[in-house]
C-alpha beads as a LAMMPS data file, in Angstrom:
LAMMPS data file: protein, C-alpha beads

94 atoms
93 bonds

1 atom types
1 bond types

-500.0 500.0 xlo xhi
-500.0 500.0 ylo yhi
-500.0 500.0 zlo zhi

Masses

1 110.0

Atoms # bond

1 1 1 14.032 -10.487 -7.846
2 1 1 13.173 -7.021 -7.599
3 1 1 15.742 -4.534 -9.700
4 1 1 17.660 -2.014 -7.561
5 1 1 16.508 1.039 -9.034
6 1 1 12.440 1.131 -10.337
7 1 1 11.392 3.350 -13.168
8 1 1 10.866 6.738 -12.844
9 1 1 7.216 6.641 -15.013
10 1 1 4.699 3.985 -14.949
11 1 1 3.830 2.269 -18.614
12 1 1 0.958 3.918 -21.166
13 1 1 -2.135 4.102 -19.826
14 1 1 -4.128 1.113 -21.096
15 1 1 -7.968 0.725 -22.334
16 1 1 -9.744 -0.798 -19.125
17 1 1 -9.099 0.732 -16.052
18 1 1 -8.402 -1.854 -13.455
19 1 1 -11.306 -2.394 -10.710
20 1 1 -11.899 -4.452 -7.538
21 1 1 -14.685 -5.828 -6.950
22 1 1 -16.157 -6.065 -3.487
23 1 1 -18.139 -8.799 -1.827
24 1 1 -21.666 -7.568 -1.307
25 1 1 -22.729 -6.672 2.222
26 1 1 -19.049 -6.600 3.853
27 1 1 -18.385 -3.612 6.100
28 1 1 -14.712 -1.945 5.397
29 1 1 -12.570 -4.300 7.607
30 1 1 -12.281 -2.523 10.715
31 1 1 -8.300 -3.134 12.926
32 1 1 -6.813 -0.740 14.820
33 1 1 -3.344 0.360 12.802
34 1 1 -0.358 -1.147 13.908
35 1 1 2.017 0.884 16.444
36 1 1 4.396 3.050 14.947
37 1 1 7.360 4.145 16.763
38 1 1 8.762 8.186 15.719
39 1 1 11.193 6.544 13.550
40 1 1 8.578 4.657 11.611
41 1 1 6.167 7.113 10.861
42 1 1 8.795 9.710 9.858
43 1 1 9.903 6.944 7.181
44 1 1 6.108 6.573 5.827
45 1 1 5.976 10.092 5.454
46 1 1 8.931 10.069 3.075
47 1 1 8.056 6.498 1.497
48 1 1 4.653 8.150 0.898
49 1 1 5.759 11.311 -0.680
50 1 1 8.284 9.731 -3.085
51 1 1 5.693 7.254 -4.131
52 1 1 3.158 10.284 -4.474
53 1 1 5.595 12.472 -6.490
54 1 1 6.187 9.442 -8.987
55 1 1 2.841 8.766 -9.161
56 1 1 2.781 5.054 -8.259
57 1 1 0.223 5.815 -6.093
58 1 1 -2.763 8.337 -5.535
59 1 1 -5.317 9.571 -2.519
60 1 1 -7.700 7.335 -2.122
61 1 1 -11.552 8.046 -0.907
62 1 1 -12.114 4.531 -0.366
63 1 1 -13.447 3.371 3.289
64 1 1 -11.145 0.033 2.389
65 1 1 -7.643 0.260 3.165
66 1 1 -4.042 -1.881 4.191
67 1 1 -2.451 -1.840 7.670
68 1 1 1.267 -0.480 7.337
69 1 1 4.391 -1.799 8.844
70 1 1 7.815 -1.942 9.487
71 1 1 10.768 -4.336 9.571
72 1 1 14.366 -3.912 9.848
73 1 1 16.639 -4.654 7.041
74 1 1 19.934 -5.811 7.838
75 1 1 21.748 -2.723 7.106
76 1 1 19.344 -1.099 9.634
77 1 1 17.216 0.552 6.959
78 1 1 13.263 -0.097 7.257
79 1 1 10.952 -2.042 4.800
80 1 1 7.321 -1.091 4.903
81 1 1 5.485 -3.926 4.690
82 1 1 1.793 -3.874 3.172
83 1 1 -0.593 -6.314 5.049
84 1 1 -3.735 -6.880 2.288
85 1 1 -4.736 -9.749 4.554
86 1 1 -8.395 -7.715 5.803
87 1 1 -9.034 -6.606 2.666
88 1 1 -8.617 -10.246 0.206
89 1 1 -10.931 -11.592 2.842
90 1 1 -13.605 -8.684 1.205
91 1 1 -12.575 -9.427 -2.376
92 1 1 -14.286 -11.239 -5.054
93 1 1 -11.864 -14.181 -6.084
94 1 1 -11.816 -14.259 -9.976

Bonds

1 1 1 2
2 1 2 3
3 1 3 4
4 1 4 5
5 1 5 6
6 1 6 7
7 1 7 8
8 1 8 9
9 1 9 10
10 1 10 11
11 1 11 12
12 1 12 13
13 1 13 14
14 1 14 15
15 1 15 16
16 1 16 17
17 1 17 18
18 1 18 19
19 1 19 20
20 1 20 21
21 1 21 22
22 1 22 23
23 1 23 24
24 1 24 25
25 1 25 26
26 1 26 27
27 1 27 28
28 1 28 29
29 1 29 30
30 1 30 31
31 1 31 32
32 1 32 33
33 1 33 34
34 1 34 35
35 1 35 36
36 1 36 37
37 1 37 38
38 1 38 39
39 1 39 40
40 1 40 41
41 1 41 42
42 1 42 43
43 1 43 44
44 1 44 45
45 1 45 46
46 1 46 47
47 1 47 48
48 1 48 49
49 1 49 50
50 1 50 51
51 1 51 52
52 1 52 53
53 1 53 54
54 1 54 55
55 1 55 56
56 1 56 57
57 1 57 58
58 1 58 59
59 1 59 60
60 1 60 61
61 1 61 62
62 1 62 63
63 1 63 64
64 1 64 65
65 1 65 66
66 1 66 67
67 1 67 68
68 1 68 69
69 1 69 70
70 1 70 71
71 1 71 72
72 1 72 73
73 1 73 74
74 1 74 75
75 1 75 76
76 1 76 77
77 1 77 78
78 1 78 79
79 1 79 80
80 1 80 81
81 1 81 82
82 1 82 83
83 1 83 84
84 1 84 85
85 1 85 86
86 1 86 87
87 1 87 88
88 1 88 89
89 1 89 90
90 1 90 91
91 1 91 92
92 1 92 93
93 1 93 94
């Protein structure tokens, strides 16, 4: 499903910027962040940094954000694992 190796830049940027909108009234979902053994958190550092240096992602200054975590591949290597659960609950279906 997914190709083995992604592209190095993302595509041209486009004429609308893309935007979420935001139920009215709804406080930033509020959950403690899941435990993260040393292990874990040493692998979102690097995850983070290559997806920073490629520029898939950027900071963010929003008060809305995921929950991160981890499962085991079978060749031992970790999968980060994105849970957008919180936040679709605050979203404006379209």
């Amino acid at each position: 499903m997914m190709p083995e190796k992604l592209p190095e830049d993302l595509p041209s940027r486009r004429r609308v910027d893309h935007a979420i909108k935001v139920v009215s009234g709804v406080t930033p979902p509020t959950k403690a962040p899941y435990r993260m053994s040393h292990e874990e958190l040493k692998e979102l550092k690097v995850q983070l940094e290559k997806l920073l240096a490629k520029g898939y992602i950027k900071p963010s200054k929003s008060p809305y954000g995921p929950l991160v975590l981890f499962v085991h591949k079978k060749d031992g290597t970790l999968r980060m694992c994105v849970d957008y659960r919180a936040l679709n609950k605050a979203m404006v279906k379209n």
